[in-house]
N, C-alpha and C positions, 0 to 999 in steps of 0.2 A: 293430235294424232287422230287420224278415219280408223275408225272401227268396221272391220267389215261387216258385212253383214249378206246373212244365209237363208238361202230359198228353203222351203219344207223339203224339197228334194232333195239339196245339198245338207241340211243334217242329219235327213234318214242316211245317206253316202256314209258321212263322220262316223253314224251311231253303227251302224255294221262294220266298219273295217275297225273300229275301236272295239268291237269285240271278237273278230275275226284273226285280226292281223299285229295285237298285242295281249303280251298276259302282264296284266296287274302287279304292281309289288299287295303283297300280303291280299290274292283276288279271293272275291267269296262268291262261287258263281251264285248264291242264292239272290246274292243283291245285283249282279250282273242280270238275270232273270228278269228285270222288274225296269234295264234300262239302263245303258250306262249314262252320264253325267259329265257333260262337255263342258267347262269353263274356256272364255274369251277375253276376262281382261276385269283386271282388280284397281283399288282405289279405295286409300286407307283401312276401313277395317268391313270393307264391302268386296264382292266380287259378282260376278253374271254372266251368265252362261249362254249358250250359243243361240238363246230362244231372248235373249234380253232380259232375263228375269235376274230380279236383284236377290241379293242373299246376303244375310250378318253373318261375316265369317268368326264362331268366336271360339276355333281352334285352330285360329292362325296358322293354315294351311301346313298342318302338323307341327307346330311351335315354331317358325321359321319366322315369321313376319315380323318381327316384334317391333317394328316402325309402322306397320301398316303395309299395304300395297303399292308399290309405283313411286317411290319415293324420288322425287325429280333430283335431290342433291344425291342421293347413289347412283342413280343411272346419268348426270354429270361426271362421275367422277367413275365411272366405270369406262364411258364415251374417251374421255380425255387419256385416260389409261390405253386402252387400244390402239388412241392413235398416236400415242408414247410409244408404247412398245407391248405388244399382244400379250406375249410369254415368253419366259427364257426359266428354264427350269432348276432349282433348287439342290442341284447334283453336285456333289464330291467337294467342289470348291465354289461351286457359283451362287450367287447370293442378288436377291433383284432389290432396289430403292425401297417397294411398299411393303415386301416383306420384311425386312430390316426395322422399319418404320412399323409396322403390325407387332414385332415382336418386341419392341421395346413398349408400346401401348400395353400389350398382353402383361408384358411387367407389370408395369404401374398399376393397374388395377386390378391384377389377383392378389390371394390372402396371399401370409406370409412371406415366405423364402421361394415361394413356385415365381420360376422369373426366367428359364430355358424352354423353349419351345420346339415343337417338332411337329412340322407342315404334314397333315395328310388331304383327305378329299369329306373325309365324311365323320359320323361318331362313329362306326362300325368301325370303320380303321383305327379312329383315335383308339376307343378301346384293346380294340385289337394289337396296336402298336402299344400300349400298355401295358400287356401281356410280354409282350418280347421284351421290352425296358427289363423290367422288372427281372424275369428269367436271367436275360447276358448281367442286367447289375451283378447279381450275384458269383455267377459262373468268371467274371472281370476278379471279384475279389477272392476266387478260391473255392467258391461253395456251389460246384456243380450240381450235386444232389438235388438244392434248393429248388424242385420243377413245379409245386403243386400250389393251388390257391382257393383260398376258401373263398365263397359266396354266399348268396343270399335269395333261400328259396322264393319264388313270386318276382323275382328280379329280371328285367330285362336288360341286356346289354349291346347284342348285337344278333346278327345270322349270319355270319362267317361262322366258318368251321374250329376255328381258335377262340373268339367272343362267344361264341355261341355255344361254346362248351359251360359257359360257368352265369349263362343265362335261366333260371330257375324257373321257368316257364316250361311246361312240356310239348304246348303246341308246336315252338319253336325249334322242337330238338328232336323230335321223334320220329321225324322221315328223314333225320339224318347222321344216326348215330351207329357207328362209334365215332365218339368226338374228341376233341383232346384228351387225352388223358390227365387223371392230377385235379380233376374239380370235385372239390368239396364242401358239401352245401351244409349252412345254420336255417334257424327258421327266420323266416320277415321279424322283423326286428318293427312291428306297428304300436303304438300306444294304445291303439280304439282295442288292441286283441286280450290286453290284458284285464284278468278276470277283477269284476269291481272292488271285490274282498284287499287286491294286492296295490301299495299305492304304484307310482310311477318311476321311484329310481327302485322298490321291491322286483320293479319287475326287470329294470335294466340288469339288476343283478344273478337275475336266472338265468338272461341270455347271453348277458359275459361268461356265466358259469358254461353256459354250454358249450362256448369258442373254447374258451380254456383245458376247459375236459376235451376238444375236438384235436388241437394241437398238442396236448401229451399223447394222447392216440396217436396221432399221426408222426410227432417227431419233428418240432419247431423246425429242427434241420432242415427238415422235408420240404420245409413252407418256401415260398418264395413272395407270394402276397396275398393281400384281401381287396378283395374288388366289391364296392357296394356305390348301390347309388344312395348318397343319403338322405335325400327325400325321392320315394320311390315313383315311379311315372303314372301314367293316365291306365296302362293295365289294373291297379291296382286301386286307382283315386286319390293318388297325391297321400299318403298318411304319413299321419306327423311320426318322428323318433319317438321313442318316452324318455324321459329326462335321464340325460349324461350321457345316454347312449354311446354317442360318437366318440364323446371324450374319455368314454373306458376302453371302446374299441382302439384309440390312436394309442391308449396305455398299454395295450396288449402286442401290439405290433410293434411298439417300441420297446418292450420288457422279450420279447422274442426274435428282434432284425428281420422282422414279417416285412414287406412296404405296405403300406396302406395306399390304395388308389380309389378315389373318388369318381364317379363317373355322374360329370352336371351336362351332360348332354340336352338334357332336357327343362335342368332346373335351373343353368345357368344363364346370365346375359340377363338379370335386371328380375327376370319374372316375378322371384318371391319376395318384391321387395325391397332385398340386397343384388350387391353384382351375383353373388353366388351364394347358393343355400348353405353352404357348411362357414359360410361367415354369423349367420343366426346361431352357431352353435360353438362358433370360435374356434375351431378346429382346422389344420391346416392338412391335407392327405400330400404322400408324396411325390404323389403322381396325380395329376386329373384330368381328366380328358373334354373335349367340348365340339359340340358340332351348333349343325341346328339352326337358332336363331345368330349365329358370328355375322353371316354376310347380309342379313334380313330378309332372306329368302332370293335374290338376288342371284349365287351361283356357289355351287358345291364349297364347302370348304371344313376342316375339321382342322382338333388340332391336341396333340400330347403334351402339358406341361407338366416340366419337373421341376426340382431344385437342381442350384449349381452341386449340391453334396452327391445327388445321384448323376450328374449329367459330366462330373470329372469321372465317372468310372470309362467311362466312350472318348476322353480329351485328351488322356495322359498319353499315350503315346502311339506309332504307328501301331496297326494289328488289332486295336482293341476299337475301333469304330461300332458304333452302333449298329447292326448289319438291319437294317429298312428300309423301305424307301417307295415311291412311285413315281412314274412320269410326273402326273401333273399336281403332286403333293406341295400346298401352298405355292398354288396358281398366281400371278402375276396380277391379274384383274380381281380375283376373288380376296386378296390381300387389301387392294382401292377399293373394292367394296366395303371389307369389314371395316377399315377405318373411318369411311362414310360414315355408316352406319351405327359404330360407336361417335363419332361426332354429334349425330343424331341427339343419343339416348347424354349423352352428357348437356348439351344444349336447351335439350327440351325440358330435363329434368326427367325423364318417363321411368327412371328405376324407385326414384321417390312417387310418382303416380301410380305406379304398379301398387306401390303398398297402401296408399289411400283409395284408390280407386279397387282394392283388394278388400281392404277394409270395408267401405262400404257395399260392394257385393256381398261379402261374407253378413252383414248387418238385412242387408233384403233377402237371401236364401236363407238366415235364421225366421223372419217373418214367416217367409211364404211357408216353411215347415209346421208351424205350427199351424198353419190352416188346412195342409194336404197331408191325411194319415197316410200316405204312398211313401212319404220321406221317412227313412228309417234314419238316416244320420246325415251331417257332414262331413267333408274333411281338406286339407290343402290350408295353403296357405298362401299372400301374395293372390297375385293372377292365375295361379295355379287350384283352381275351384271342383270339389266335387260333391255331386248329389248320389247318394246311397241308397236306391228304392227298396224295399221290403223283399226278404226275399222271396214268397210266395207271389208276387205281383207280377212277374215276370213282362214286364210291360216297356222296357228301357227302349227296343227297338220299336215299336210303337210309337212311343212319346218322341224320337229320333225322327221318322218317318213323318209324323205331324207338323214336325217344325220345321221339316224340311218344304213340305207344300205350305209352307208359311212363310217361305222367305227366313229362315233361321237355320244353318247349319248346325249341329248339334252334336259332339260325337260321344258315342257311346260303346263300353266293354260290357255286352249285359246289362246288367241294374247299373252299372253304375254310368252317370251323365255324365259327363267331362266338360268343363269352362275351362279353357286358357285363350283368353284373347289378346289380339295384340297392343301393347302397351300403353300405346295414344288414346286406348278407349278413354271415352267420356263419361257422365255421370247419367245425360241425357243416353246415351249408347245403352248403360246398363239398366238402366229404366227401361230402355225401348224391347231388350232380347229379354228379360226376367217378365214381363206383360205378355209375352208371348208362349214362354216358359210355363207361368200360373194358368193361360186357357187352356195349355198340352195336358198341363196335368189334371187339371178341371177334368177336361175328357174324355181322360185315360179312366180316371175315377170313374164318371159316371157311366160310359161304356162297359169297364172290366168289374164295376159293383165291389171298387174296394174302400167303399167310407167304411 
C-alpha cells in the first residue's frame, strides 16, 4: 500500500483544521496549545505520524490493538465480509452468519455460566446496557423497587448519562449532573491502600463490612446491582484487589439477589495474562461487559454478557423483551473482525505472552526502581503496567513529553505512567521502550533535583 505523503504546507492545512474544525474526546486544550498530533499509519506495535516520524505505541492506541496495527488477516476478513454482505442489522428477529459465530466464540471462552450476549457499539454502551439488564431483570421478576446500584469510588465506567452516573470519577460527572439517580458509592477497593499495620484479607474485611453496612442502609430490596471494574483502569494504575476481595463481594450479592456486574472493558481480551481478569480470582459476575481490544482496534464493537439464568428473564415470553437496542449494535463486519482477531491471540498464543512478556517487564520496572528514587511504587499486573512517581515530584507529564520526542508514546494520569502495550510485544520491544523510559527519568531527576 502508497503511503501518502505531505508537503509542510499540507500539515500546517491538517494541523489547523484539526484544531478548528474538531473537538477531541476527553480535549485538553493545554496539550492542544503545544500542537495537535496527526497519525498516518500503524504496523505492529509502531505507528507515525504525518511528518514520518516513528513512535512505540505502548498504550495500544487506548487498549484496542492488542494484535498490533494493520493486521493483514483482520483486514482479510473484514475485506471478504464487505464484499459478503456489508450489514444487516441485529433487530427484533434478524440475526447475521458472524454474529452468530461471535457469539458462540464469546461462549467458549468466557468464565463460567456467562455464555448470552448482547451486541452494542462500544464499552460505554456495554456498560450502560448493563445497567438496564440488570434494572428490567428485576422489574421481570416482581421487584420494581430494585432501581439503585452500588459502585466504586475512583472507578470509571463510561460518559453516558446512565454509566456515567455510577463512575466515581468526579471530572467525569460534574458538568453533568444530575445524573441517574440510585448511585451508591464504596471506597476503591486497592491492596497498596491498606495501612501496613492490617494484613490483606484484615483489610478485605473492612470493606465487605462497609458494602454490608451500605445495603442495610439502603434496603437490599432497593439494590438492583454492583458494578465494579475488578481490576481498576489506567486513571488509577491498574491496582491489584487485596485478597478475597471479589469473592466476598460475589458472596454479598448473592446472600442479597444484588447482580454483580463486572466491567473488563479494559482489562479484558488476554491483557492480564488470562482472557479475563476475574478468572485470576475465580469469580464469575453476572453480567460483564467488554469493549475495547474485541475487534483489535479495527472497528467499534462492545458487547453485554450474561448468563442463560439472567437472559430467560427477556426469553419467557412475548412483552418481557429486553427493551435496548441500536442500529448498528454487533455490526456485521466488526463481528469478522473480532473473530479474526480472536483467531489471532489463540494461534499466536499472546494471552500466554501477555503474562511472560508481563512478567518480565514487571522484573525490569522492579530494577530500574531501585535506581530512580522518583519511583515511589508499582502496580498492575499482565500487560497492564504502572509506574507510581512520588508524589511531590510532579513530573509525570514531563517524563510523558520526553518520550514523546523520543519516539515513545507514554501515557500518563499525573504521577502515574501507564504501560499497556499490545500483546505481540517482544522481549527485545520491552528492552527497547524501558532504555528509553530509564534516560526520561535520568532526566527528570536531574533537571527537577529529585535524587
Amino acid at each position: 500500500m502508497n503511503t501518502p505523503r505531505f508537503t509542510s504546507k499540507q500539515i500546517k492545512s491538517l494541523e489547523k483544521d484539526a484544531v478548528e474544525l474538531v473537538l477531541p474526546h476527553f480535549a485538553s486544550n493545554a496539550e492542544m496549545a503545544k500542537g495537535p498530533k496527526i497519525f498516518l499509519r500503524g504496523d505492529g506495535c509502531y505507528v507515525y505520524d504525518v511528518r514520518g516520524r516513528r513512535y512505540f505505541d505502548s498504550f495500544a492506541t487506548l487498549l484496542t490493538t492488542v494484535c498490533g496495527h494493520c493486521r493483514p488477516e483482520v483486514t482479510r476478513a473484514v475485506t471478504e465480509q464487505m464484499n459478503r454482505l456489508e450489514f444487516f442489522p441485529n433487530y427484533v428477529d434478524t440475526f447475521t452468519v458472524p454474529l452468530i459465530a461471535l457469539a458462540r466464540k464469546l461462549a467458549q471462552i468466557a468464565p463460567g455460566d456467562l455464555s448470552v450476549s448482547f451486541f452494542v457499539n462500544s464499552g460505554s454502551e456495554a456498560n450502560e446496557t448493563a445497567l438496564k439488564m440488570a434494572r428490567q431483570y428485576h422489574i421481570e421478576r416482581g421487584e420494581r423497587q430494585r432501581y439503585k446500584f452500588i459502585a466504586r469510588r475512583d472507578s470509571y465506567h463510561a460518559t453516558t448519562l446512565g454509566a456515567g452516573a455510577v463512575t466515581g470519577l468526579k471530572w467525569f460527572r460534574e458538568y453533568f449532573e444530575p445524573l441517574m439517580p440510585g448511585a451508591l458509592f464504596v471506597r476503591a477497593a486497592r491492596d497498596r491502600d491498606r495501612p501496613r499495620s492490617v494484613s490483606s484479607k484484615a483489610y478485605t474485611r473492612l470493606l465487605l463490612k462497609e458494602i454490608e453496612d451500605l445495603i442495610a442502609q439502603e434496603g437490599a430490596g432497593s439494590i438492583a446491582g454492583f458494578i465494579m471494574d475488578p481490576l481498576p483502569g489506567s486513571n488509577t494504575g491498574f491496582p491489584l484487589p487485596p485478597e478475597g476481595y471479589l469473592r466476598g463481594v460475589r458472596e454479598l450479592c448473592d446472600k442479597h439477589g444484588i447482580l454483580l456486574i463486572f466491567d473488563e472493558v479494559q482489562t479484558g481480551f488476554g491483557k492480564t495474562g488470562k482472557w479475563f481478569f476475574c478468572e485470576h480470582e475465580r469469580v464469575t459476575p453476572d453480567i460483564m461487559t467488554l469493549g475495547k481490544g474485541l475487534t483489535g482496534g479495527f472497528i467499534p464493537l462492545g458487547v453485554t454478557m450474561t448468563t442463560p439464568k439472567v437472559a430467560r428473564a427477556f426469553q419467557q415470553s412475548p412483552g418481557h423483551e429486553l427493551r435496548s437496542g441500536s442500529t448498528y449494535g454487533g455490526h456485521t463486519v466488526a463481528c469478522a473482525a473480532t473473530l479474526a482477531n480472536i483467531e489471532i491471540i489463540e494461534r499466536e498464543k499472546l494471552v500466554e505472552n501477555a503474562r511472560r512478556m508481563g512478567q518480565y517487564l514487571r522484573r525490569r520496572l522492579g530494577a530500574m526502581q531501585k535506581r530512580h528514587p522518583v519511583i515511589a511504587r508499582l502496580s498492575g499486573i499482565g500487560l497492564l503496567q504502572a509506574i507510581v512517581l512520588r508524589a511531590d515530584a510532579k513530573v509525570g507529564t514531563w517524563i510523558r513529553d520526553w518520550c514523546w520526542n523520543n519516539g515513545f508514546i507514554l501515557r500518563n494520569n499525573g504521577n502515574i505512567l501507564v504501560m499497556a502495550p499490545s500483546l505481540i510485544i517482544t522481549r527485545r520491544q520491552v528492552d527497547e521502550v524501558l532504555e528509553l523510559l530509564d534516560r526520561a527519568l535520568t532526566h527528570a531527576e536531574r533537571k527537577f533535583h529529585l535524587r
